[in-house]
C-alpha positions as CSV (number, residue, x, y, z in Angstrom):
1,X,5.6,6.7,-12.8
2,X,5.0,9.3,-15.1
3,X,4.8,13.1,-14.4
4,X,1.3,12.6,-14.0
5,X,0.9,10.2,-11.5
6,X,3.7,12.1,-9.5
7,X,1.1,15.2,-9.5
8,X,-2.1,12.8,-7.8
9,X,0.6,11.4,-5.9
10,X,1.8,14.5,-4.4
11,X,-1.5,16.3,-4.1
12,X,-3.3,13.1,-2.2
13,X,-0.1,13.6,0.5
14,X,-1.3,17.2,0.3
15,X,-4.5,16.4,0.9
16,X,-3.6,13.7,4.1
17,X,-1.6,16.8,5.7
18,X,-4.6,18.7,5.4
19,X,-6.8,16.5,7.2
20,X,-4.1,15.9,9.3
21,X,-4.1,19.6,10.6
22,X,-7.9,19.9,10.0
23,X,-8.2,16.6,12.8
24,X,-6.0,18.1,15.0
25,X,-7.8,21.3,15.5
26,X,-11.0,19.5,16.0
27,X,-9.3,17.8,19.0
28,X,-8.5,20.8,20.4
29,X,-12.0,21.8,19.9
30,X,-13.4,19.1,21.5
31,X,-10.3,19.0,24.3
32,X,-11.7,22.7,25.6
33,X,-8.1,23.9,24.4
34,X,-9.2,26.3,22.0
35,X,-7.2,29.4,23.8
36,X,-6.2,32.3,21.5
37,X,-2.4,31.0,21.7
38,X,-3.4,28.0,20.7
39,X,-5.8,29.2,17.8
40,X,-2.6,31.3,16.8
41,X,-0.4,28.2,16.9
42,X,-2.4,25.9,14.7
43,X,-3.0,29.2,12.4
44,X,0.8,30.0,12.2
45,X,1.8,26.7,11.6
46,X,1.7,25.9,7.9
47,X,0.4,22.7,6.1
48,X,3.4,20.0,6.4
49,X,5.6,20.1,3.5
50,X,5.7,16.7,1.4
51,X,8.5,15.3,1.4
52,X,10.2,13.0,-0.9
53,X,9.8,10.3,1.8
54,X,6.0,10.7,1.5
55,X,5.7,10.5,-2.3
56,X,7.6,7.2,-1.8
57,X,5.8,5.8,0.5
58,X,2.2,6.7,-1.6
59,X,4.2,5.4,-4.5
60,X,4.6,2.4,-2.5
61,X,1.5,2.0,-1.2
62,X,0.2,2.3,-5.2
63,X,2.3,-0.3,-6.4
64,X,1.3,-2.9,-3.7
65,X,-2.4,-1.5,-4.9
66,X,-1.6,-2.5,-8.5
67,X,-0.2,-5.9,-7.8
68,X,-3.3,-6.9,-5.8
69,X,-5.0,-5.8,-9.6
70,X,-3.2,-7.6,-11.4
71,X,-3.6,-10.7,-8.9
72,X,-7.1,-10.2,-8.9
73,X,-7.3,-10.3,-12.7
74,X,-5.1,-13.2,-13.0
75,X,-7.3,-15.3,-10.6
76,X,-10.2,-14.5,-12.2
């Protein structure tokens, strides 16, 4: 994987973290929790960090992608 494909990698698990925090204030939204603490809470509390355990689990995840590809190609 070149430098690159480390960069999507690492901004789509930037991107998942934001939904992630973007989904869970929505639920407090819709859970009648929206109190200022709790506004303050979700505020204060930064974007999870990506860690080298999620880029290698994308990178997984892409590589199982680019074998089903291949397979496809080869079938065809």
């Amino acid at each position: 994987m070149d430098a690159r494909d480390r960069l999507i990698v690492a901004l789509y698990a930037q991107l998942k973290a934001e939904r992630q925090t973007r989904e869970t204030l929505e639920w407090v939204i819709r859970k009648g929790g929206l109190s200022k603490d709790v506004l303050e809470a979700i505020a204060a509390d930064p974007v999870p960090v990506v860690t080298s355990d999620h880029i290698a689990s994308v990178e997984k995840i892409i590589a199982i992608d680019e074998r089903r590809k291949r397979k496809l190609q080869n079938d065809n």
